[in-house]
DOVEXTI-656795 format. One line per 3 residues: number of its first residue (from 1); their letters; for each residue x, y, z of N, C-alpha, C. Coordinates in steps of 0.2 Angstrom, whole numbers, plus 5000, padded with zeros to 4 digits. Atoms other than C-alpha are relative to their C-alpha. Example, Ala and Ser with C-alpha at 12.3 -4.5 7.8 and 13.67 -1.06 7.14 Angstrom:
BEGIN
1) AS) 5004:4994:5000:5062:4978:5039:5004:5006:5000 | 4996:4994:4999:5068:4995:5036:4996:5005:5003
//
This chain:
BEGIN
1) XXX) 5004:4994:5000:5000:5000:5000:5004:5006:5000 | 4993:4994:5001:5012:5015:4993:4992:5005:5001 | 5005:4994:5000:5005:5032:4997:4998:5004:4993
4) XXX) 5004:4999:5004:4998:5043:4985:5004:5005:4994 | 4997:4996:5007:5013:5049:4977:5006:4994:4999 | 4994:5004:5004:5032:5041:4969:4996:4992:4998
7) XXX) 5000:5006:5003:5033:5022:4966:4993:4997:5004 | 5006:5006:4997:5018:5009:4969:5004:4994:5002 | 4998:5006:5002:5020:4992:4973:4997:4996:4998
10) XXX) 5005:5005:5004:5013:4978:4962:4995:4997:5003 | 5008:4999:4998:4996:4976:4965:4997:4993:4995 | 5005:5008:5003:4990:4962:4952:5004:4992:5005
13) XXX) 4999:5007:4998:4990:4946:4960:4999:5001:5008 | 5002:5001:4990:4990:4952:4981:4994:4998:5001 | 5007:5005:4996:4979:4941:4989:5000:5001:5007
16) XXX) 4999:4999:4994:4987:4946:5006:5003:5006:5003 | 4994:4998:4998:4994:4960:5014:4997:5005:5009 | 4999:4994:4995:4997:4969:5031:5004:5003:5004
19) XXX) 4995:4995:4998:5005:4983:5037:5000:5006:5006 | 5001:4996:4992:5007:4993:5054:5000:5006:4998 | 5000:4990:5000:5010:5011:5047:4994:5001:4994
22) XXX) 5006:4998:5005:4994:5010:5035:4996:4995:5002 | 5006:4999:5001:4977:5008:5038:4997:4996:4996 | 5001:5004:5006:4975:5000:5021:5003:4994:4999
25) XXX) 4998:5005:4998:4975:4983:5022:4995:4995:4995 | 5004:5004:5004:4968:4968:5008:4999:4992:5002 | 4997:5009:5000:4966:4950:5010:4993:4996:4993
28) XXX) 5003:5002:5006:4954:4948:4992:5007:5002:4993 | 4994:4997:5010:4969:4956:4977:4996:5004:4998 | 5006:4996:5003:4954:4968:4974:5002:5006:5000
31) XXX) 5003:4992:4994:4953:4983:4987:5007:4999:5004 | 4995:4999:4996:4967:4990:4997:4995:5003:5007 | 5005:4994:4995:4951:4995:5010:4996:4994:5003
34) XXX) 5002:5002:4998:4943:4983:5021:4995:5002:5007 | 5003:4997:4992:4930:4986:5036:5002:4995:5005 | 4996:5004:4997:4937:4970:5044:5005:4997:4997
37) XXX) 4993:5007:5001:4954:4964:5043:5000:4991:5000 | 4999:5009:4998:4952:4945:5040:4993:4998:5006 | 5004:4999:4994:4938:4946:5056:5000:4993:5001
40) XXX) 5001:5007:4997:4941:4931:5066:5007:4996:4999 | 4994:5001:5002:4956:4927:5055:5009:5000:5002 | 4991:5000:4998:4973:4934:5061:4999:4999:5007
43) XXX) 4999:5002:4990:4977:4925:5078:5009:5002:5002 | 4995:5003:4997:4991:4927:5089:5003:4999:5006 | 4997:5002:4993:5002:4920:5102:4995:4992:5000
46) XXX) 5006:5006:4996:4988:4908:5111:4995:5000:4995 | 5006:5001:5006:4975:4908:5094:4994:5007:5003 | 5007:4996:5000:4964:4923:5100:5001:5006:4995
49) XXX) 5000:4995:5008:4959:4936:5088:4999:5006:5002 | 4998:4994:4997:4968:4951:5091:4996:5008:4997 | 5006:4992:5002:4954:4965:5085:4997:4998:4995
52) XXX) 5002:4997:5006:4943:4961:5074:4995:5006:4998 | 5003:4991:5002:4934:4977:5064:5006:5003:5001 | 4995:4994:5003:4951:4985:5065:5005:4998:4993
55) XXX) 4996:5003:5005:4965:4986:5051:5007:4996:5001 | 4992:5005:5000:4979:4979:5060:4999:4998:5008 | 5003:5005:4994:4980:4967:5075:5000:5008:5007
58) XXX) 5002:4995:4996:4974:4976:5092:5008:5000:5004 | 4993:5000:4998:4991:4985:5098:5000:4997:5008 | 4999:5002:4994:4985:4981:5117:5004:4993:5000
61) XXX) 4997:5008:5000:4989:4963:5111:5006:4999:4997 | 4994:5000:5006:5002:4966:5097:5004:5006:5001 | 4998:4992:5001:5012:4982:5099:5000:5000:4994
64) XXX) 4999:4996:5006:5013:4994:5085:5006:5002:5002 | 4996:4996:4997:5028:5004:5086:4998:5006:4994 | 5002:4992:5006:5024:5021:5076:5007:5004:5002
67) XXX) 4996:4992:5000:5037:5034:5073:5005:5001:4992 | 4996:4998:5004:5052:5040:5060:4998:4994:4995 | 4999:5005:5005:5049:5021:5050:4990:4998:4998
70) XXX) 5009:5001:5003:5027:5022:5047:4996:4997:5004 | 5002:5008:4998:5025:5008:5058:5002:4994:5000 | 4998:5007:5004:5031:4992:5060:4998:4996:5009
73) XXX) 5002:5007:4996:5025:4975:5072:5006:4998:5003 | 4997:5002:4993:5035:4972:5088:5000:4994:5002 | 5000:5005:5000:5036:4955:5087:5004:4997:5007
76) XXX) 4998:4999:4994:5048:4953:5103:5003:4992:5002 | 4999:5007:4997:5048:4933:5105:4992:4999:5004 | 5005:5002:4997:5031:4925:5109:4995:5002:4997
79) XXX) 5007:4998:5005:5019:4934:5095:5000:4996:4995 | 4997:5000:5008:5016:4929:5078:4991:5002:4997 | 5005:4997:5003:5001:4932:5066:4997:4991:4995
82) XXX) 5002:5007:5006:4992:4917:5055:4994:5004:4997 | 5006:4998:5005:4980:4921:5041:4998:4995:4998 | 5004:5006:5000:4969:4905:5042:4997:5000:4993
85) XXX) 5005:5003:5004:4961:4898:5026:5002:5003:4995 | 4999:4997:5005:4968:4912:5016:5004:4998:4994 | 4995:5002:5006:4983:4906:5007:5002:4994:5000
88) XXX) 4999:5009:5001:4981:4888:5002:5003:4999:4997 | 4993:5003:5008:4989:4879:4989:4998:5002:4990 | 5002:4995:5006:4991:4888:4973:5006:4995:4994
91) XXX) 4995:5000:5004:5004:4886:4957:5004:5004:5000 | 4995:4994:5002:5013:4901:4960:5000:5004:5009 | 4999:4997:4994:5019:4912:4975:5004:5004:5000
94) XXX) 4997:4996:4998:5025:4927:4980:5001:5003:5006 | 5002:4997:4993:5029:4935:4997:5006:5005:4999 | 4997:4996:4999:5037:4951:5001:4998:5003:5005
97) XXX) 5000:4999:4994:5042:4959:5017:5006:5003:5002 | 4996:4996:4997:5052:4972:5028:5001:4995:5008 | 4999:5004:4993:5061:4964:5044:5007:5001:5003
100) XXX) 4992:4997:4997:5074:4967:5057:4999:4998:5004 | 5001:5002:4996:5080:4956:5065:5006:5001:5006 | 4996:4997:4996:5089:4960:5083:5004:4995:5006
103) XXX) 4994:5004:4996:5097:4943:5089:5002:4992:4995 | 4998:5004:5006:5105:4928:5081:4999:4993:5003 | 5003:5009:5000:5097:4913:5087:4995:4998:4993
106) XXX) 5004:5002:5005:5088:4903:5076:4993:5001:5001 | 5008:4997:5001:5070:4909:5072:4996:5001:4994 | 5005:5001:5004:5056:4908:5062:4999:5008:4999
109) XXX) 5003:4996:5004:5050:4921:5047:4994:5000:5002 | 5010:5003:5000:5033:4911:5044:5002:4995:4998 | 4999:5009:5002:5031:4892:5043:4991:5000:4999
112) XXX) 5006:5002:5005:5016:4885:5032:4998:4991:4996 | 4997:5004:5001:5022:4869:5034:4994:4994:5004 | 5004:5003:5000:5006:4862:5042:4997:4998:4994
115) XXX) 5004:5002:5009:4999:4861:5024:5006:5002:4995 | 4994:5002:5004:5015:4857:5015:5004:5005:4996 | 4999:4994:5002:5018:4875:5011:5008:5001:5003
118) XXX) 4993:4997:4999:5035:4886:5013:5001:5004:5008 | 4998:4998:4994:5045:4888:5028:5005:5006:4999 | 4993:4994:5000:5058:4905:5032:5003:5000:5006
121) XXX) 4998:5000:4994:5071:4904:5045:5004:5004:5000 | 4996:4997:4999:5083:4914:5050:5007:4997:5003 | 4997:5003:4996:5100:4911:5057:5000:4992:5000
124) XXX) 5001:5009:5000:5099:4891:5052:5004:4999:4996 | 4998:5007:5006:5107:4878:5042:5008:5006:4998 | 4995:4994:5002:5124:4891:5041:4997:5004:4994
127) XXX) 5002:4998:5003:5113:4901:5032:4997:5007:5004 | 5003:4997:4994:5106:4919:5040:4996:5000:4996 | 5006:5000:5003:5091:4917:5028:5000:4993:4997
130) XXX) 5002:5009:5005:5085:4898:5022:4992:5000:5001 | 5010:5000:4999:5068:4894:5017:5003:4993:4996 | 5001:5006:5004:5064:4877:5013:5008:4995:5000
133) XXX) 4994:5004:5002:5082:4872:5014:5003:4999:4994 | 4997:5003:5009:5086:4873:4996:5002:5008:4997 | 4998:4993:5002:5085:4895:4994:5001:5002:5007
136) XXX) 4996:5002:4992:5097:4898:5007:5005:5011:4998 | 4998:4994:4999:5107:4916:5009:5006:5002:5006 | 4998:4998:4994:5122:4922:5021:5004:5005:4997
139) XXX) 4997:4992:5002:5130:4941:5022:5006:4999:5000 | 4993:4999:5001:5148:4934:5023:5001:4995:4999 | 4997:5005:5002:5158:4922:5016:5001:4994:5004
142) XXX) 5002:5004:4995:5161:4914:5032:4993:5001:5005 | 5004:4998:5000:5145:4912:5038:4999:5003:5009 | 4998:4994:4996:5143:4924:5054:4992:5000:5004
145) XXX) 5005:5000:4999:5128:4921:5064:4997:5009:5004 | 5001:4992:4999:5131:4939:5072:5003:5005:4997 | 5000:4995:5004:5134:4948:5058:5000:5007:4997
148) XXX) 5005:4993:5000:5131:4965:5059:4999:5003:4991 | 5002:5001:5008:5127:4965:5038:4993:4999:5002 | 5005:5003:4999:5112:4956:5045:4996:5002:5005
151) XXX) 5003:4999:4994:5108:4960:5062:5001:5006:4999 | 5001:4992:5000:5101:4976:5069:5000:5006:4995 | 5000:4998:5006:5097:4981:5051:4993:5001:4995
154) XXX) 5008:5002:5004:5080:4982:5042:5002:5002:4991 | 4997:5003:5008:5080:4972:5026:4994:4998:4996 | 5007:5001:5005:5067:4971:5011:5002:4990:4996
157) XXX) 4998:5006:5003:5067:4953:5006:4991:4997:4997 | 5007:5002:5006:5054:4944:4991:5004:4993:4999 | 5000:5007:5001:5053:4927:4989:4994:4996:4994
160) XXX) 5008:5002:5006:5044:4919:4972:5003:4994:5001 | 5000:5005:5004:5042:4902:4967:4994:4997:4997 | 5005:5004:5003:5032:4892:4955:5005:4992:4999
163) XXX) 4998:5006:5002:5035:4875:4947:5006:4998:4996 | 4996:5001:5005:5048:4879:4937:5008:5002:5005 | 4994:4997:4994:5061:4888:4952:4997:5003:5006
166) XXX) 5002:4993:4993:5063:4900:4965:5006:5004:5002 | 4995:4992:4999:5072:4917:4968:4996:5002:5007 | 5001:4996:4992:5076:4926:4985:5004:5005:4997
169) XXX) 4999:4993:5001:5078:4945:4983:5001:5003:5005 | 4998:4995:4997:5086:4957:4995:5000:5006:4998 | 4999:4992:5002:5084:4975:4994:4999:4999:4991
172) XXX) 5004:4998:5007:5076:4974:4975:5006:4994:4997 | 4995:5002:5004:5092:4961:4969:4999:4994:5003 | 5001:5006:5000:5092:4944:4966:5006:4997:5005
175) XXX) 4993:5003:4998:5105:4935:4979:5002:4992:5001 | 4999:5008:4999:5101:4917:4978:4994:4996:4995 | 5005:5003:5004:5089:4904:4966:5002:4992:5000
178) XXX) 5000:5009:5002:5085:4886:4963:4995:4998:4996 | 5002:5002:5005:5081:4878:4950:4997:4992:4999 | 5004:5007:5002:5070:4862:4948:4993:5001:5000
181) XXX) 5006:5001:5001:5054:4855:4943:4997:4998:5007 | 5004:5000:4995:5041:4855:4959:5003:5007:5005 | 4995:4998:4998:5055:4868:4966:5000:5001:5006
184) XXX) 5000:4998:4992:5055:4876:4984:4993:4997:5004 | 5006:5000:4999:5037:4877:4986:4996:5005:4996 | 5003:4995:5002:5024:4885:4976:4993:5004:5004
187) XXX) 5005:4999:4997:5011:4888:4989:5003:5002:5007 | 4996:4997:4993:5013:4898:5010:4998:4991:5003 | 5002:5003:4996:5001:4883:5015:4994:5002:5005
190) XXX) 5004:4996:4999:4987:4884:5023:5002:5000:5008 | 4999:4997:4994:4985:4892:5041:5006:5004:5000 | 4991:4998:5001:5003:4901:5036:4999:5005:5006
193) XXX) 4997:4996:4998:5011:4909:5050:5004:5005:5001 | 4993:4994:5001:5021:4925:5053:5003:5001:5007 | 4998:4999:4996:5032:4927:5065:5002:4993:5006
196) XXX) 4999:5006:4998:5035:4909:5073:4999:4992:4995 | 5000:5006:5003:5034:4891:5068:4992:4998:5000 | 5007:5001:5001:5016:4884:5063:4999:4997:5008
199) XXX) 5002:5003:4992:5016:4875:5081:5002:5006:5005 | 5000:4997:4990:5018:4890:5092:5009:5000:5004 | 4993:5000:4996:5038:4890:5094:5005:5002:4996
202) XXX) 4995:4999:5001:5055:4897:5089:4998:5006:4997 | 5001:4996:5003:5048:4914:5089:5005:5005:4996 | 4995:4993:5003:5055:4931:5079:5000:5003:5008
205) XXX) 4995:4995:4995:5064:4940:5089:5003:5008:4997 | 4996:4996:5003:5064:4957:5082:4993:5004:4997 | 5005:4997:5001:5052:4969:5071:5001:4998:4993
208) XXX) 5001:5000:5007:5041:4967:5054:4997:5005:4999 | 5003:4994:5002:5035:4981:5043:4995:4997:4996 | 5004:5002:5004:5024:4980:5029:5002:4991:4996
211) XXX) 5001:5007:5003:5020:4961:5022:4994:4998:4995 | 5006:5000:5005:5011:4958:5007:5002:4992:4998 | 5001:5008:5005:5007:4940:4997:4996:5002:4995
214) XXX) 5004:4999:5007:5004:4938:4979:4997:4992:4997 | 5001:5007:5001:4997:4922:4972:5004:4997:4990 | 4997:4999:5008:5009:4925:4955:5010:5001:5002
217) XXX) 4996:4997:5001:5026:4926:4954:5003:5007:4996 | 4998:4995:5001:5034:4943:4954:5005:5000:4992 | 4992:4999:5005:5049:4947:4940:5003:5003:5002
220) XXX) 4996:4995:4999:5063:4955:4945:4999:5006:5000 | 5002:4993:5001:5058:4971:4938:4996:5003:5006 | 5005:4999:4996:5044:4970:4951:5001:5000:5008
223) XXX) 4997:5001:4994:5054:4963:4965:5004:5008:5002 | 4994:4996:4999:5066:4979:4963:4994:5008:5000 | 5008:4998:5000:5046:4988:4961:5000:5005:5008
226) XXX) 5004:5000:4992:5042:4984:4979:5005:5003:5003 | 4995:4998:4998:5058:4987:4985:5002:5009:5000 | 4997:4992:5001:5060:5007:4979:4994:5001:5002
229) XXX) 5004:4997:4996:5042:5010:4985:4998:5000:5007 | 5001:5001:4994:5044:5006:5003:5007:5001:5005 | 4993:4998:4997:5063:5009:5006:4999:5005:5005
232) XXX) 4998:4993:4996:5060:5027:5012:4995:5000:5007 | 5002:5001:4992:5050:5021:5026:5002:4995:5007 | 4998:5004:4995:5064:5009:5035:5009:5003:4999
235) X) 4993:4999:5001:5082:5016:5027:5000:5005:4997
//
């Protein structure tokens, strides 16, 4: 949801997105405008539904932080966010997302992996970004689990795949890909969660900004899109 001037971000295909410093929040690909956010849908922590009728979960239960970056989700260790029923199994997938994280244990993106969908970990497998185990990513050659490249940083990162591969994007550039038939995953899975493991554990430790789902793969062009219309509200 770019504001009402410079760049946009790619809109055909979002089936999901939400964002702590706007208001405007979707979970059809139609309308960036909703009177309930998902109502009943986004749970976290222990499964209760942190505001339905508003546009982002209720900050008594989720902090918001507002200030200098628009908003972004306080995630902290022991929250996370699920969008129940919404993103099942498709042919195509995209996610994109601002995140910063502020320790170097391992920890969960979003897992999706109750319904066979894509996992994102951080900090894992000598990897400071692995999804699936197969599109993997680390800031230094020796891999560095407290890398200040990585830690204490807020980082745009886009994630596609369909049937044919899969590409991970940082900051609008391609940094890592895999190539095979069935490849990473082309679907989140249903029940997908943000911010821990589908069971309730190995929370984020840290803050997300804006999170959008597409049900298409982006192109580069689009990846480096999102990236330049959201930059100027975290770097």
């Amino acid at each position: 949801m770019a504001g009402s001037s410079g760049p946009k971000i790619p809109t055909a295909g979002l089936i999901f997105a939400i964002d702590a410093g706007n208001t405007r929040c979707t979970d059809n690909g139609t309308t960036d405008t909703v009177n309930n956010l998902i109502t009943g849908g986004i749970v976290t922590g222990g499964g209760t539904n942190p505001g339905a009728g508003t546009h982002t979960p209720d900050p008594s239960r989720f902090p918001e932080i507002s200030g200098s970056f628009g908003g972004c989700f306080d995630f902290n260790g022991g929250r996370s966010m699920r969008a129940e029923e919404l993103l099942s199994k498709g042919a195509a997938m995209s996610q994109c997302m601002w995140f910063y994280c502020d320790t170097s244990t391992s920890q969960y993106f979003g897992d999706g992996r109750s319904d066979a969908g894509t996992y994102f970990l951080s900090n894992y497998n000598n990897s400071n970004i692995n999804i699936n185990d197969q599109l993997k990513y680390k800031f230094s050659s020796t891999y560095d689990t407290n890398d200040p490249a990585f830690l204490n940083q807020w980082h745009c990162l886009t994630v596609i795949s369909d049937f044919f591969g899969s590409k991970l994007y940082l900051g609008g550039k391609e940094v890592s890909s895999y190539i095979s038939q069935g490849s990473v995953d082309e679907d989140f899975g249903k029940n997908y969660t943000i911010g821990s493991r589908y069971t309730n554990q190995t929370w984020w430790r840290g803050k997300m900004g804006s999170i959008h789902f597409y049900d298409r793969v982006l192109t580069a062009v689009e990846a480096n899109q999102y990236y330049n219309a959201t930059k100027t509200r975290y770097i």
